[in-house]
N, C-alpha and C positions, 0 to 999 in steps of 0.2 A: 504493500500500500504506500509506502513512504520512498520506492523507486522513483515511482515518474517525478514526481516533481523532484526531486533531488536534480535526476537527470536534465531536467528544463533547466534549472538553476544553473546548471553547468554549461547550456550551450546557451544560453541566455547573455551568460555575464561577458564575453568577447564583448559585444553588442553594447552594454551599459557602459564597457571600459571607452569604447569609443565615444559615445556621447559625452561621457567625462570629458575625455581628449579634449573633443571638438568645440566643446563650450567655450563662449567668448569671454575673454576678458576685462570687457567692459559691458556696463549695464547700462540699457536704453528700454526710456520708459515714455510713451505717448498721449495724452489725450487732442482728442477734436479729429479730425477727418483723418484716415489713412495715408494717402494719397496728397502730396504737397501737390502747391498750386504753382503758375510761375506770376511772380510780384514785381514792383518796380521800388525797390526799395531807397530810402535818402539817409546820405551819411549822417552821423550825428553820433555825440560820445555822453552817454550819461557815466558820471563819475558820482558813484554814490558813498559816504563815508562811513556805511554800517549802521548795524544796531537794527530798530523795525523798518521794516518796508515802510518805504516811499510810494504811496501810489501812485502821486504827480509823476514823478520819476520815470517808475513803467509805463504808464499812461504814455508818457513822452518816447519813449524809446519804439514803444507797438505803433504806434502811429506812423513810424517810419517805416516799419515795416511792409507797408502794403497791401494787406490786409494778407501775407503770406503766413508762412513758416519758422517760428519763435524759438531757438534751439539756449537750454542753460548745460553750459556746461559746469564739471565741478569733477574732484580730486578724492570725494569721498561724499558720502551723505545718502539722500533719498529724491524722491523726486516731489519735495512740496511746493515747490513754487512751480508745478505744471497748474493745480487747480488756481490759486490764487492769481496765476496770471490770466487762465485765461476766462474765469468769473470779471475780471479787469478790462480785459481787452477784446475788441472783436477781429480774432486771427482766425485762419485755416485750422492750424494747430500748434500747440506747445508741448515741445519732448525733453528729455533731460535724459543726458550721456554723462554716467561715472566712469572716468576716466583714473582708475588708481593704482598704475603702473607704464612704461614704457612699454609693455607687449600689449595694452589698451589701447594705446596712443599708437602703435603700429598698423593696428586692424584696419584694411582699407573701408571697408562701413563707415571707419569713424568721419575722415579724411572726407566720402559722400555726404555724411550727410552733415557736415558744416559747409560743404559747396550746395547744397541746397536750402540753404537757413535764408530767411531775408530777412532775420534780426539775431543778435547772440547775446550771450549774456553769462559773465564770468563770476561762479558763485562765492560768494565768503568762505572762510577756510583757514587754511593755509597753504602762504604765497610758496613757500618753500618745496611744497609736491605738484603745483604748477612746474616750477622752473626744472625742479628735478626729473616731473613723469612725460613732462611734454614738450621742452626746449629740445630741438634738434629730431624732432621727429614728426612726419605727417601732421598733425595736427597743428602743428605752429604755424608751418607754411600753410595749411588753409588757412586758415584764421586770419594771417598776413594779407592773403591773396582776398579773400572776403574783405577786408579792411580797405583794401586797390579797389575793388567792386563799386566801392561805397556799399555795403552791409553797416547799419547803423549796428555799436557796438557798447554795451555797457558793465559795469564791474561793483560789487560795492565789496567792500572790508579787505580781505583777499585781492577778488575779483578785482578793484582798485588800483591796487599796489603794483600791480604789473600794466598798467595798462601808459606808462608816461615812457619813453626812451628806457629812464632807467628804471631802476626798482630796488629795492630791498629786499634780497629774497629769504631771509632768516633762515642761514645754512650755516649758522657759526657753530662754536663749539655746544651750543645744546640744539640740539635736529628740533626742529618742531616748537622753534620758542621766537616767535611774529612780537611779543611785547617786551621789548627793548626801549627800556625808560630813556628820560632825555637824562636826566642824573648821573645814569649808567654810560653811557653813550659820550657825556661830557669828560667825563671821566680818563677817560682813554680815547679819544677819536680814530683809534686802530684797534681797538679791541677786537678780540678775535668773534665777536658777535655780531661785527658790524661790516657786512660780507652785501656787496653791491653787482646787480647784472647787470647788461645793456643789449636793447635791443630783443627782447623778447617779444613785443608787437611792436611795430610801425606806425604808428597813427603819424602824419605829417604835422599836425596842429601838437602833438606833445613832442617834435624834436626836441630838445635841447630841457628836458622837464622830468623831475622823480613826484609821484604823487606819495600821499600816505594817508592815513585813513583814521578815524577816532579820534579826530586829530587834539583837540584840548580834554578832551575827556581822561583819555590814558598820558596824557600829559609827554608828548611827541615833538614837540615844537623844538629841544633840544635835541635831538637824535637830527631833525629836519636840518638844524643848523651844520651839525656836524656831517651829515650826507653831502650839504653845499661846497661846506670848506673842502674834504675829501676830495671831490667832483672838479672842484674848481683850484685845486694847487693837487696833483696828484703828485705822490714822493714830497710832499712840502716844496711845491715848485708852482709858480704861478702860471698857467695857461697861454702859449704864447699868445702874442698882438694878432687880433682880428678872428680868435677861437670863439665857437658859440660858446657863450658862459648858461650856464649849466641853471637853471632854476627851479624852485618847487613851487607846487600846491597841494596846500592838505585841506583834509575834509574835516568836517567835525560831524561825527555821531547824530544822525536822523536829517541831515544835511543831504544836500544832492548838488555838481555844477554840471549844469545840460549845457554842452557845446557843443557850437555849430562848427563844422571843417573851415570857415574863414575866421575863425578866432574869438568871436560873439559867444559870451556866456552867461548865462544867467544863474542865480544863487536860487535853490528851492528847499522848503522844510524847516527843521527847527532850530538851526544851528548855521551856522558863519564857515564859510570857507578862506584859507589865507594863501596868500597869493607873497613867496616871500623870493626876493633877490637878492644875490649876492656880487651881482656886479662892480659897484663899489667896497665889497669886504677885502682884505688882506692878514695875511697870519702875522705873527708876531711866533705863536707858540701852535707846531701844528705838528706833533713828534709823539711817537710810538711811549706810551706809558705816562706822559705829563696829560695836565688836563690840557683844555682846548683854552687859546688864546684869538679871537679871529673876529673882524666885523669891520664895518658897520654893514647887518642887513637891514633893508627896507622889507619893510610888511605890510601890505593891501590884506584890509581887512573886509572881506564885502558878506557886508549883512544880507538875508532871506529874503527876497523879491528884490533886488540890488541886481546889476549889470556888471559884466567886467569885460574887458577885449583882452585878447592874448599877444595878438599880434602886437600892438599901442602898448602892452603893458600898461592898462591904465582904467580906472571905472571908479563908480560912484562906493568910494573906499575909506573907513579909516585909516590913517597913515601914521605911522611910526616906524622908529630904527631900534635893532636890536643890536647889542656886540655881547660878547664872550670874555668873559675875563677870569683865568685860572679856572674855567668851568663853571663859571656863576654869571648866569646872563642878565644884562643890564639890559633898561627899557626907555624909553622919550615918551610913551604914556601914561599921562598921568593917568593915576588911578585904574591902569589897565590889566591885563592879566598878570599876576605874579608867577613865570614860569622856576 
C-alpha cells in the first residue's frame, strides 16, 4: 500500500528540483491590467525626503506618466505601495520588482520590464543594496536609458539618495548603516563610514549635485557639509579652475522637490528642502582623523509651496552661510537651526 506513492515521490522530485532551479530571483508583483499600454510619458524628478507618503508627490509623478505603466522598484520589502498608488492614480497598472541580489538584477524580465515603465519609482530602504545589487548591471542601464527617454523618475529616503550624480551609499565599515550623524561625520570627514559613489543614475538636471534625505530631522546637515568639502577638495586639494563645483540638496522628512528637466522646482509637504553650496567654501583643516575645518557654505532654505531654479541657483529662499570650525558649525541665522 505505501509503494506507489513512495514511488511517485521519487520520480516526482527531478521535477520539483527543477522548479527550484528555475525560480526567479526577483519578485514581481502587479495590480491593474495585465497587458501594458504604450504612453507618452514627460520627464520630471520627484525627490521625496521620507517618512509618510506624499500624495501630492505621487499625484505628480503619475501624471507624467501617461496614463501608462507605474513600475516601484526596491532592494527588499513587499509590494504596498502597488494598492496605495494606484487607489491615487489613474494608471494602466502598478507593479513592484524586488530586486535583492545581482543575479535579480541580471534576469533579462527585469531589464523588460523597466523598458516598458512610463513612470519608476525608487523605494526607501537602503541606498547601500541599491548600489551594491544593481550598479553595473542591467538594471542601471535601463533605468539610465528610461531616464534618456524622458520616463518621469522618483525616489524618497533610499530611493532619494541615489538619484543626484553623487550619492552616499552607506558601504563603510558597518554594511547597512544609511544614519550617519553630522557629529559623526564632522568628526572625521574620512571616516571610514563616509564612502561616496558617482554616477549611479544620470539625470542631467542633478549633474554636479548629492541629495540626502530626512534631512533636519536625523540631523544631516553636517554629514551634507562634509560630503561638499570631500567632493569639492578631493585629497584636500581644491578642484581645478572652471571644475563643476559639486552641490547639495536635502530633503526634510514629509517634504517633496518636484522638478522639472529645465531646473524649475517646487517645494511640497510638510517640511523645507535646503539647497546648500559650497562654491565659495575653502578648507583650512580637511585631513584624515582631525575634525573638519571648511566654509563659508551658502544655504537656500525654501519653505513648502516656495519655488527654487537649479539652473539660477536661486528662489524664493531663506538665506544664510554656514562654516565649520574644528567640527562645530557656525551659523549667520539668527535664531535659526542649531545644527
Amino acid at each position: 500500500m505505501f509503494g506507489l506513492p513512495l514511488v511517485l515521490t521519487f520520480l516526482l522530485l527531478p521535477q520539483f528540483i527543477a522548479i527550484a532551479q528555475t525560480a526567479p530571483a526577483y519578485r514581481y508583483l502587479r495590480l491593474g491590467n495585465s497587458a501594458n499600454v504604450a504612453a507618452t510619458p514627460r520627464a520630471g524628478y520627484a525627490l521625496m525626503g521620507g517618512g509618510a507618503d506624499l500624495d501630492e508627490a505621487f499625484q505628480w509623478l503619475c501624471n507624467r506618466a501617461g496614463g501608462g505603466d507605474l513600475l516601484v522598484l526596491r532592494a527588499s520589502g513587499d509590494d504596498a505601495y502597488n494598492p496605495y498608488i494606484q487607489k491615487l492614480c489613474h494608471l494602466n497598472s502598478v507593479a513592484t520588482i524586488v530586486l535583492p541580489s545581482k543575479e535579480a538584477a541580471a534576469d533579462p524580465f527585469v531589464a523588460r520590464t523597466i523598458e516598458n515603465a512610463s513612470a519608476l519609482f525608487l523605494s526607501g530602504g537602503d541606498q547601500s543594496n541599491y548600489v551594491k545589487f544593481w550598479q553595473g548591471t542591467p538594471v542601471q542601464a535601463a533605468l539610465n536609458a528610461a531616464i534618456k527617454r524622458g520616463v518621469p523618475i522618483g525616489g524618497t529616503s533610499a530611493g532619494l539618495a541615489v538619484l543626484g550624480e553623487w550619492a552616499y551609499t552607506a558601504q563603510g565599515d558597518k554594511p547597512d548603516d544609511p544614519n550617519l550623524d553630522g557629529k559623526t561625520a564632522l568628526a572625521d570627514p574620512y571616516g571610514p563610514r563616509i564612502t561616496l559613489s558617482h554616477n549611479f543614475l544620470e539625470i542631467p538636471i542633478l549633474k554636479g549635485i548629492i541629495t540626502d534625505t530626512h534631512f533636519a530631522k536625523r540631523d544631516r546637515m553636517g554629514r551634507m557639509l562634509v560630503f561638499l568639502a570631500r567632493l569639492n577638495e578631493p585629497d584636500g586639494k581644491p578642484l581645478p579652475a572652471h571644475t563643476l563645483v559639486i552641490r547639495g540638496i536635502g530633503v526634510e522628512q514629509g517634504a517633496a522637490v518636484l522638478l522639472e528637466p529645465d531646473g524649475k522646482a517646487t517645494v511640497v509637504g510638510k517640511g523645507s528642502a535646503y539647497f546648500v553650496d559650497a562654491e565659495h567654501a575653502s578648507g583650512l583643516t580637511l585631513e584624515r582623523n582631525r575634525p573638519l575645518t571648511y566654509g563659508d557654505f551658502g544655504v537656500l532654505k525654501i519653505a513648502p509651496g516656495k519655488t527654487f531654479n537649479l539652473t539660477t541657483w536661486s528662489g524664493d529662499a531663506t538665506q544664510y552661510k554656514l562654516s565649520v570650525k574644528a567640527g562645530k558649525i557656525e551659523s549667520t541665522q539668527p535664531g535659526g537651526e542649531v545644527y
